[in-house]
N, C-alpha and C positions, 0 to 999 in steps of 0.2 A: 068914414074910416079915419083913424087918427095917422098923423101925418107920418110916425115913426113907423108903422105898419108896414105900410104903400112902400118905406122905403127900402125894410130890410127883406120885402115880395120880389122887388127890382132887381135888388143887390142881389138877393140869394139866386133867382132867373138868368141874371149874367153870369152868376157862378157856374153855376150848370151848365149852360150853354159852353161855358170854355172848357168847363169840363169835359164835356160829351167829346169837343172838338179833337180832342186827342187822341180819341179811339176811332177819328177818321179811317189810318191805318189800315184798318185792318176789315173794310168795308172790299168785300170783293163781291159783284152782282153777274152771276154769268147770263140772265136773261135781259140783258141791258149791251149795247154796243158799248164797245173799249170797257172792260168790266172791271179795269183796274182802275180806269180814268174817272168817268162820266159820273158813275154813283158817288163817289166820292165829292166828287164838286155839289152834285145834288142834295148829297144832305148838310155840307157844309153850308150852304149857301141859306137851305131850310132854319140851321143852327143860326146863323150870326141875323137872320130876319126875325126867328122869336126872339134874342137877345134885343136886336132893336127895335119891338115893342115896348120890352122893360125900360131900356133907356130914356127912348124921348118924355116918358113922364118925367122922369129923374132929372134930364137937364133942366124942364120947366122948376122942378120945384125946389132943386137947390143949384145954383153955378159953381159949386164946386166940382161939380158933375160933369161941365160942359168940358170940351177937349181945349185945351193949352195951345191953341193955335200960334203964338206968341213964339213960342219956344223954338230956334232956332233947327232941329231935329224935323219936330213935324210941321214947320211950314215947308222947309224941303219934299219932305214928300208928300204933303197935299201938293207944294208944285207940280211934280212928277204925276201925279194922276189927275191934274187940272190939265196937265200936256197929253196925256192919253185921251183926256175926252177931245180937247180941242183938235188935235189931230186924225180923231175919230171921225168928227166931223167934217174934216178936207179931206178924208182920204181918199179911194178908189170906190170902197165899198165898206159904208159905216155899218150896214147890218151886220156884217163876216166880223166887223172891228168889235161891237157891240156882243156880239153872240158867241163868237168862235163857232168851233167844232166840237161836236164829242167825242172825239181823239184825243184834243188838248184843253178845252173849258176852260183856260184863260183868254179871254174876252174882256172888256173891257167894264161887264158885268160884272164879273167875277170880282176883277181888279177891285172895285171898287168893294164890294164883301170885304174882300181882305183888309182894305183900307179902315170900313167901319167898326171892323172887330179889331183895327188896331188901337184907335178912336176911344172903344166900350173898356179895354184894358185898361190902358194909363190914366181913361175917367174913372176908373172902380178900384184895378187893385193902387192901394194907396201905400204898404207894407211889405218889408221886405217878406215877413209873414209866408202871405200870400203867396207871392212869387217865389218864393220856395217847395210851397204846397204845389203848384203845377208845377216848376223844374222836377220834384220830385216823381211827381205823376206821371211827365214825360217818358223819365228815364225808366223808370219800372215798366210800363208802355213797351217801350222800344225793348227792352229784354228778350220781352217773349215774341218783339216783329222777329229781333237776331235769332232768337230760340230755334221757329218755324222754315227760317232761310237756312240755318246749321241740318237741321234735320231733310230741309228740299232737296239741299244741296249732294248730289254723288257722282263719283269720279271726278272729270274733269270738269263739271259743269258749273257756272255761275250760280249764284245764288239771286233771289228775288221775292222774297217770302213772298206777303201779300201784296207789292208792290207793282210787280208786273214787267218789269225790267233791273238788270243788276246794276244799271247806273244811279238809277231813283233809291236803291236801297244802299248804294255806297256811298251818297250824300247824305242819306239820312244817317248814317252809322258816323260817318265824319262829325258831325253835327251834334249828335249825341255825346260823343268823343269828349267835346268841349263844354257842351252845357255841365257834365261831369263833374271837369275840372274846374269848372264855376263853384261848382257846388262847394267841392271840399277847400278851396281856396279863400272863400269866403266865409267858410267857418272860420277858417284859423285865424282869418281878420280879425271876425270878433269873437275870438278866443273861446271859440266852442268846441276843446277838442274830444272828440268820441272818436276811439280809436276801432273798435270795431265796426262802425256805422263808413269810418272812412273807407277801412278793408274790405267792406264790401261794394264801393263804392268803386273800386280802385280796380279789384276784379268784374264788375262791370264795364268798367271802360278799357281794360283788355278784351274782354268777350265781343264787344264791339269792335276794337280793332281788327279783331280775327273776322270779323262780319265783314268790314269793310276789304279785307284782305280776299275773301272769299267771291267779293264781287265783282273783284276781277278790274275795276275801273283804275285805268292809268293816272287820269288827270286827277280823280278825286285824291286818288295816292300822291300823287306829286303835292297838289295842292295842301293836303295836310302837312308834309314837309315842311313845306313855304310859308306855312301858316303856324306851324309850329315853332316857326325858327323868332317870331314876334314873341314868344316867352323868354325868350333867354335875353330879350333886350335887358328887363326889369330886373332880371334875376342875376346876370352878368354885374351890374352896374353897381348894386348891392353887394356882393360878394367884393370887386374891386374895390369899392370905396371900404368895406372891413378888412381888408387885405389877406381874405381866404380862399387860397388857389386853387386850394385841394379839390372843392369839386369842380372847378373849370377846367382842371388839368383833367379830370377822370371823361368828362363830356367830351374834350375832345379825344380821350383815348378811342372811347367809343363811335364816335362820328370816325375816324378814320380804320378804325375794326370795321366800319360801314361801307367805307370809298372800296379796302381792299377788297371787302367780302364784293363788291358791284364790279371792280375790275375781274377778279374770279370768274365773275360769273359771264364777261364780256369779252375777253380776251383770253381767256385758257379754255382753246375745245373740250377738255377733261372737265371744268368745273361747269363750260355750259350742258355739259351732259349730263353731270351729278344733279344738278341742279332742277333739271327736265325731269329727272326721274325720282327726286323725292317731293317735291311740289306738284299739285294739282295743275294744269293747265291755268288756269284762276288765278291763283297765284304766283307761278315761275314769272309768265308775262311782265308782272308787275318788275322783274331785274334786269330785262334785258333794255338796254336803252334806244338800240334802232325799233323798237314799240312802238316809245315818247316821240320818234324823232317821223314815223307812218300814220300821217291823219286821214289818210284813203283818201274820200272822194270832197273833204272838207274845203281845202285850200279852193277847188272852183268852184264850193258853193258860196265861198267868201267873197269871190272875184265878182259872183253875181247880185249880191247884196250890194258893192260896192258902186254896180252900172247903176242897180234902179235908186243908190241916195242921187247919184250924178244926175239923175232924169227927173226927180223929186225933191231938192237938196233943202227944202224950207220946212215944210210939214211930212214930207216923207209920205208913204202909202197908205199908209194908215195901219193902225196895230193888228198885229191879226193873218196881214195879207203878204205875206211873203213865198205864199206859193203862185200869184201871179207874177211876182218877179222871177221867180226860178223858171217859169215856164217861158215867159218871153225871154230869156237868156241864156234858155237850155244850149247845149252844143254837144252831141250827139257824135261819139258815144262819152262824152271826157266825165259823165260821172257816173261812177261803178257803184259796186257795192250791190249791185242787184236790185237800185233801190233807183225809180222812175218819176217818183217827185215827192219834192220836200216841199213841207209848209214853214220850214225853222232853217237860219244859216248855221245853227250851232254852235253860236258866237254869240254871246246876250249884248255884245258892245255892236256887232255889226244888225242885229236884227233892229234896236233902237233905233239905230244911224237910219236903217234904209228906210224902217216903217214910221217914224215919227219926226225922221229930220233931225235938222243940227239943231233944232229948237228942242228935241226930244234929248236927244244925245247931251247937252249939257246940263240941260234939268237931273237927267240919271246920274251925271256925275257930278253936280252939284252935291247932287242926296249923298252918293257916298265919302265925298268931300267933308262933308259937314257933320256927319258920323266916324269920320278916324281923326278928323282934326279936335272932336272931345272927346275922343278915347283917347287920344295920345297926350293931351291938356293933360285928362285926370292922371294919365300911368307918370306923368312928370311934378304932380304937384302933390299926389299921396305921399307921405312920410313912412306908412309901414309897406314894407317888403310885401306882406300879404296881399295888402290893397293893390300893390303895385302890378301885382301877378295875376289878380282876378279881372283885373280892365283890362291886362294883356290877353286874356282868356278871350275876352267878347273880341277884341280887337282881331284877333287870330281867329276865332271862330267865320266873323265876317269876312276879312282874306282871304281865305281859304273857300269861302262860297263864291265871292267874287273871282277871285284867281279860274274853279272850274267848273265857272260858267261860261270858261271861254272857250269851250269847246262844246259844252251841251248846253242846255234849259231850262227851266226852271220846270217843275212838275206839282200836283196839287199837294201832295205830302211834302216837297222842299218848301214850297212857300207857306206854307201853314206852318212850319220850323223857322222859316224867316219873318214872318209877319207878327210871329209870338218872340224872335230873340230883338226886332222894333222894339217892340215895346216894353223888353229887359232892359237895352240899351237904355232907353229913354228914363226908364224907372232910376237907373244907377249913375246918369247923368243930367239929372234935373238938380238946378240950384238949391244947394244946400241939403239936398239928401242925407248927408252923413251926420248931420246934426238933428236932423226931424227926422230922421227913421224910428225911434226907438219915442218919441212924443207923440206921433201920428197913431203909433199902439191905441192909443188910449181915445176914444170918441170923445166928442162934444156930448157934451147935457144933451137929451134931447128934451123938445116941449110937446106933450100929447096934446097938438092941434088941430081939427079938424082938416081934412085937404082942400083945397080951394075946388070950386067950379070948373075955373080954367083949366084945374090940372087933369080932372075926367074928359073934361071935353079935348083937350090935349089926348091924351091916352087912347080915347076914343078914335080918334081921325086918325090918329097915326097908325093904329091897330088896324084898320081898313085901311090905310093904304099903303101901308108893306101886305099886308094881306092877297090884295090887290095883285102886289107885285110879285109875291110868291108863287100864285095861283099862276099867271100867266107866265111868267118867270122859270119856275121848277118845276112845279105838279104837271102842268098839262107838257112840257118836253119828256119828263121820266114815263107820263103816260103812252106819248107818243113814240117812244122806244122802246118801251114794253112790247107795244101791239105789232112796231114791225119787225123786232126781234121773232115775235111769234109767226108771223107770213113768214120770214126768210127761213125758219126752222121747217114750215111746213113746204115749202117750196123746194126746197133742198133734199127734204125725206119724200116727198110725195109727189112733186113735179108741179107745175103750175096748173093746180086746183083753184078752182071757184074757192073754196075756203080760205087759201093762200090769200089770193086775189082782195077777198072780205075781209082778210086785218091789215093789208096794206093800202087797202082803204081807209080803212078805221086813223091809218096811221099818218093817212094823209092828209084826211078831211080838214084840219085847221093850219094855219098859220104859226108855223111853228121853226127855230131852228135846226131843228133835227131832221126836216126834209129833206134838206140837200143832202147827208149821206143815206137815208133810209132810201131815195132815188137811185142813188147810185148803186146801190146794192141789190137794188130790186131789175135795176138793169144789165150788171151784172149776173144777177144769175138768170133770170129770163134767157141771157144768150149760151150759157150754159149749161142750161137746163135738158133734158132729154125730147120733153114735149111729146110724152106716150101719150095722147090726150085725142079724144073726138077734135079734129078740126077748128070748130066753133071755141072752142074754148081757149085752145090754142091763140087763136087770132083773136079773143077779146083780151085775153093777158098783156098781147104783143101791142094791142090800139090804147090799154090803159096805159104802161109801161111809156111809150112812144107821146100819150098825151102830159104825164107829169115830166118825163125830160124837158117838152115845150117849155111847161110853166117853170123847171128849170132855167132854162136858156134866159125864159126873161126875165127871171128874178133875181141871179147873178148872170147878167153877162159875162162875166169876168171870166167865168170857172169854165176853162178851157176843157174840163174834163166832162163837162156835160153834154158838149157840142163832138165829143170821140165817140160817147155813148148810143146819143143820138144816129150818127152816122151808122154803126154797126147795126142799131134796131132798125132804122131804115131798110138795109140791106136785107135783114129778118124777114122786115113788113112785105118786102117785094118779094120774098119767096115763099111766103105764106100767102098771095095774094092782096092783104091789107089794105095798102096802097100802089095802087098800076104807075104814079108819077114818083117812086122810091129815090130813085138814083136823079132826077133834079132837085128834090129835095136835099136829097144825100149833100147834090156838088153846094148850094146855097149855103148848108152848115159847115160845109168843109168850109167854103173861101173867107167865112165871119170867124171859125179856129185856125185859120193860117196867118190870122193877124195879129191872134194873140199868141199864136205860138208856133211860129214859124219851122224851127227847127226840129220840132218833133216828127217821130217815126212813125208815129199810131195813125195817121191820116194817108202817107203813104203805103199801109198796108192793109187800111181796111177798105180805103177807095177803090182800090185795083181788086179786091175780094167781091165788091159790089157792084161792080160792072161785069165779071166773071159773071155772078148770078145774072146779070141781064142778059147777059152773053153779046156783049159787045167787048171782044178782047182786046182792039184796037185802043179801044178807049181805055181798059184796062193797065194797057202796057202803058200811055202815055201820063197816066198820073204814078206808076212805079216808078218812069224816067224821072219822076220831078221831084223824089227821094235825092240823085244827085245833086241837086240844085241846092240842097240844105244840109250837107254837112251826113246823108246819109250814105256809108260806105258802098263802095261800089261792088264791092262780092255781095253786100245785102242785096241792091237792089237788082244784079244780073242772076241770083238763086229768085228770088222774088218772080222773077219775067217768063223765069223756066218754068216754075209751078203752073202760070198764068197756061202757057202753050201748050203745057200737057193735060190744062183739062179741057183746052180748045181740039188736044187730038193730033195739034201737032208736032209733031214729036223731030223734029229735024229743027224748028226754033229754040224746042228745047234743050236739046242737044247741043245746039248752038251757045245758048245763054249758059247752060252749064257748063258749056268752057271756057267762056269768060270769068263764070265765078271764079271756078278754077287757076285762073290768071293772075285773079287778084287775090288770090290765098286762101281760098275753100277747098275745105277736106271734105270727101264725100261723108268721112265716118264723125264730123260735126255732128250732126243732128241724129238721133236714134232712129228717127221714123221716116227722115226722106229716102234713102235707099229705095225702103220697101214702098212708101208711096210711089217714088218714081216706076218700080218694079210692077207693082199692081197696076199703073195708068199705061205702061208698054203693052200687060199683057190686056187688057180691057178696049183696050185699041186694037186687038188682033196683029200686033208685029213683034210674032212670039220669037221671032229666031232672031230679034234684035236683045230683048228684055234675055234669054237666058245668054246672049254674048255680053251682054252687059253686066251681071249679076255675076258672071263667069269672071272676068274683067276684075269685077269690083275682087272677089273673094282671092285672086291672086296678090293685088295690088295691096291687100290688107291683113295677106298670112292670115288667111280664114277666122277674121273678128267675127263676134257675134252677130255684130251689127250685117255683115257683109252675109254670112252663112242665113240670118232671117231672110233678107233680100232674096237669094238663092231659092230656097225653100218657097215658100211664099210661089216663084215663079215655076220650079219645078211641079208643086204641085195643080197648078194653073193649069200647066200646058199638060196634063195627062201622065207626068214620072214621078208617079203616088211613092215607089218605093224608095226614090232617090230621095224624095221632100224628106221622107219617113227617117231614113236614116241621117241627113242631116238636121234634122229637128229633134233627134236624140243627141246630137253634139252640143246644140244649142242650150239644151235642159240641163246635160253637165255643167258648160260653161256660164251659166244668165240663167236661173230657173225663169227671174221674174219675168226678161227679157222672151223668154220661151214664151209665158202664158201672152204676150202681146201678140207673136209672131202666130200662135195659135188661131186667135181671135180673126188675125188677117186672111189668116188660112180659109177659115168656117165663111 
């Protein structure tokens, strides 16, 4: 094959592949876990492995091909992902660092995809050309992401087209924002003006603003401000030095039309009410400034990031692992949000810090060191205004990504927007660009040479071994999520079936990263489950279940959340019969997760649950007591002790513990169901003229809530005064239909 062939087979392979990469996007898989996330990473990763087939022949057979390691840009961030493996390697757990999750699929895997395809870019596209043909691609792309989040979007609700959350798409809208204003900014450079192409260009990046507006996210909206305020550096300075005021005078009219209009909406009750009522929920947010100023439960998962660099402070935990630091530093209850553990600080500066070290942390800021200190070169040494304003463009685009990142993460549609504006960057800041742009147009002679030997045999080995890597890499994970997506569907719809059973097998059977949550899920719902089942079946579900936790346990130690699961299926096992030695097992795996995670709750109330089932309450009561011992609240664990006593019967400890809660700030009408559980266990114990003094009690104490009248009911009809139940269970149906059909249920 002649040697020109082979090479425009490559070229045009890499084209495509970055092509395709764009319509990432819009990749949503619902029979796959995290369905916004996981596919996405999968076929990107697919994409940039056939792209680097095409390459490595490429770099054999010409060096201009090979990547500009030299260049102060991308030795920086080969640094940065040379600190990602290295610290991969010291961390706690390199598999997790290596692998991630299918929730986040930034791993150290992935990392590096991104790296190579940053690599395949700046080796290939050589012309501005080019890199306009994809900016262009991008933004028409993104039109119809904004299109589909315009049209998702109703009432007050965020927007997230195919993205999966409204943060991921109000970065991606920011983003787009700018690439925009590259575009037409660098036409006018080189004086290409098309004045309808820019109008529509222009109306694009409104339609995005209104998307990014729509998604409700604070930081992204702050950060575009902040990011935009990097234009008016170039543009100010020019205007100054011609001594044209007019429009700096107009900007600032405008910027403080801005202040007042935010005072308005801050400080005149009148205008914060105007304001609520002509704006979506999504949107008003974005005015009010106690918002910006409420990071909820952020600030102490920052505090926590901070303990585990102090414990780690050289190589840090490795990438990846930042839900075992959150667990060994939980403190209970200080982080809200309804949310019981994080794998991410929310802070791209503290998640480096803790999981890579100060060795990580400077490398990061190295990179983007050395990325604004030649955007800021070129926006000081271009001569035309145009020029001036298109490297403030990139410049702003990147502040603005960094800026908010400090509050959230990076996701696989942000970084595929980042790892592609790398490599704009680098294209518009490589030596001498502006003079070989418009010569690089033009190819060299080619010579129809045969291809060498080496170069097949090259082609060859590399083709098997990304091959290789794909196979085991991608194909068999997406496979493996397939299969236990299909158990978890059938399990769910049909209860734990032998069928069920047969594809979380399937799904288990190899070595793969995807076990560890296909485990978890599979043990979650097991304990959830209904279990209508012949016996037999029941407890092989519960023996399979209980033996891949094992092999959990020992394949991350670390993952405190397998040793909770573990404990609750134990407790299962021993009331299925299973296992006769449940609850020594049970204490075993509790005392190996109290190491690592001391201050959690989950062990304090599934251990006292599981000696209940043995019916040693003694025992029970005293690992509830050792909830105080870790920062768990003392109305938790004296409600907790009561439960314990009223399924032991006795009802005078419970009584007891329930006034302690009480002491310490428990409302009976807290919980929807304890009432009527405590009610149902009075009357179940035959001490009925205590359960209807009690009920009686409750309903005065609470102005006949619903909560209180179920209660009532519930006991009335217990003890034989069918008619009384009757007519307050018609109060209940006015007041709570839903609540009614529960109180029903208890009834029957």
């Amino acid at each position: 094959m002649p040697k020109i062939i082979l090479e425009k087979i490559c070229i045009w392979t890499i084209t495509l592949c970055t092509v395709l990469i764009f319509f990432i996007p819009f990749i949503v898989a619902p029979a796959t876990y995290y369905p916004y996330i996981f596919p996405k990473i999968i076929v990107f990763r697919i994409i940039v492995e056939i792209g680097l087939m095409a390459w490595i022949p490429l770099m054999v057979l010409d060096k201009k091909y090979r990547p500009p390691f030299k260049h102060p840009f991308v030795f920086a961030l080969s640094v940065f992902v040379g600190v990602l493996i290295l610290t991969m390697i010291t961390g706690v757990d390199m598999y997790r660092s290596f692998w991630s999750t299918q929730e986040r699929m930034t791993g150290v895997f992935t990392m590096i995809h991104f790296y190579l395809w940053f690599l395949m870019m700046i080796s290939i596209f050589k012309t501005y050309k080019e890199w306009k043909m994809l900016l262009l691609l991008n933004i028409s792309l993104a039109f119809i992401v904004a299109l589909y989040g315009f049209v998702q979007r109703s009432g007050d609700g965020r927007a997230f087209s195919f993205l999966g959350n409204p943060l991921y798409l109000a970065v991606y809208s920011m983003m787009q924002i700018f690439f925009i204003l590259f575009v037409i900014c660098k036409d006018c450079k080189d004086k290409k003006q098309r004045k309808f192409f820019h109008i529509l260009l222009v109306c694009l990046l409104f339609f995005q603003v209104y998307t990014m507006f729509s998604a409700g996210s604070r930081t992204v909206f702050a950060s575009l401000i902040i990011g935009g305020c990097m234009l008016c550096i170039p543009f100010f300075s020019f205007l100054i030095s011609k001594k044209k005021f007019t429009p700096i005078i107009t900007v600032g009219i405008v910027t403080l039309c801005g202040i007042l209009f935010l005072l308005f909406a801050n400080i005149s009750p009148a205008g914060n009410t105007w304001i609520k009522k002509q704006f979506p929920f999504a949107i008003h947010r974005l005015f009010f400034i106690e918002s910006y100023t409420s990071l909820g439960s952020r600030p102490e998962i920052w505090r926590m990031g901070i303990e585990g660099f102090k414990e780690r402070p050289l190589g840090g935990w490795g990438w990846e692992n930042f839900s075992y630091i959150f667990n060994k530093n939980y403190q209970n209850p200080t982080v809200g949000d309804g949310e019981k553990y994080f794998d991410r600080s929310h802070n791209q500066l503290i998640d480096v810090l803790s999981l890579t070290g100060i060795v990580g942390l400077i490398s990061y800021l190295f990179l983007w060191g050395v990325l604004f200190f030649f955007l800021l070169r070129m926006i000081f040494k271009e001569q035309d205004i145009w020029g001036k304003i298109t490297y403030a463009t990139l410049g702003a685009l990147f502040l603005g990504y960094f800026l908010q990142n400090l509050t959230v993460f990076d996701s696989p549609v942000s970084l595929i927007l980042l790892y592609f504006s790398f490599g704009l960057a680098y294209f518009m800041l490589r030596k001498g660009s502006i003079q070989k742009d418009e010569k690089e147009k033009k190819r060299e002679k080619q010579v129809f040479l045969n291809v060498p030997a080496r170069i097949y045999v090259t082609g060859i080995v590399g083709t098997v071994a990304v091959g290789i890597v794909m196979y085991w890499g991608t194909i068999i994970p997406l496979s493996k999520s397939l299969q236990g997506m299909r158990g978890i569907a059938i399990l769910l719809n049909q209860d734990a079936t032998p069928e069920s059973m047969y594809y979380f097998k399937q799904a288990l059977d190899t070595p793969s990263f995807t076990n560890s949550e296909i485990r978890m899920e599979l043990a979650r719902d097991i304990l959830s489950a209904k279990k209508n089942l012949p016996d037999q079946e029941v407890k092989d579900a519960i023996r399979f279940t209980i033996d891949e936790l094992e092999k959990a346990t020992y394949e991350q130690p670390l993952n405190v959340r397998n040793y909770f699961f573990l404990v609750d299926l134990y407790g299962l096992g021993g009331k299925y019969g299973v296992y006769p030695l449940f609850a020594e097992k049970a204490e075993e795996v509790a005392q190996k997760a109290l190491k690592l995670a001391p201050n959690r709750e989950e062990l304090y109330r599934s251990m006292p649950q599981l000696y209940v089932t043995k019916g040693d309450f003694q025992k029970a009561e005293e690992w509830a007591k050792k909830g105080l011992d870790y920062n768990i609240s003392k109305k938790d664990v004296h409600l907790l002790i009561a439960t314990i006593w009223l399924q032991a019967k006795d009802f005078d400890k419970a009584f007891f513990e329930l006034s302690e809660a009480e002491k310490n700030g428990f409302l009976i009408t807290e919980q929807s169901n304890f009432p009527v559980y405590l009610a149902m266990n009075l009357v179940s114990g035959q001490d009925n003229k205590k359960a209807v003094d009690y009920v009686d009690r409750l309903v005065r104490e609470t102005n006949g809530s619903p909560i209180s009248l179920g209660a009532q009911a519930v006991v009335y009809y217990k003890t034989k005064r069918g008619e009384e139940a009757t007519q307050i269970f018609a109060r209940i149906q006015l007041a709570d239909p839903g609540f009614a059909e529960q109180v029903k249920q208890y009834m029957q």
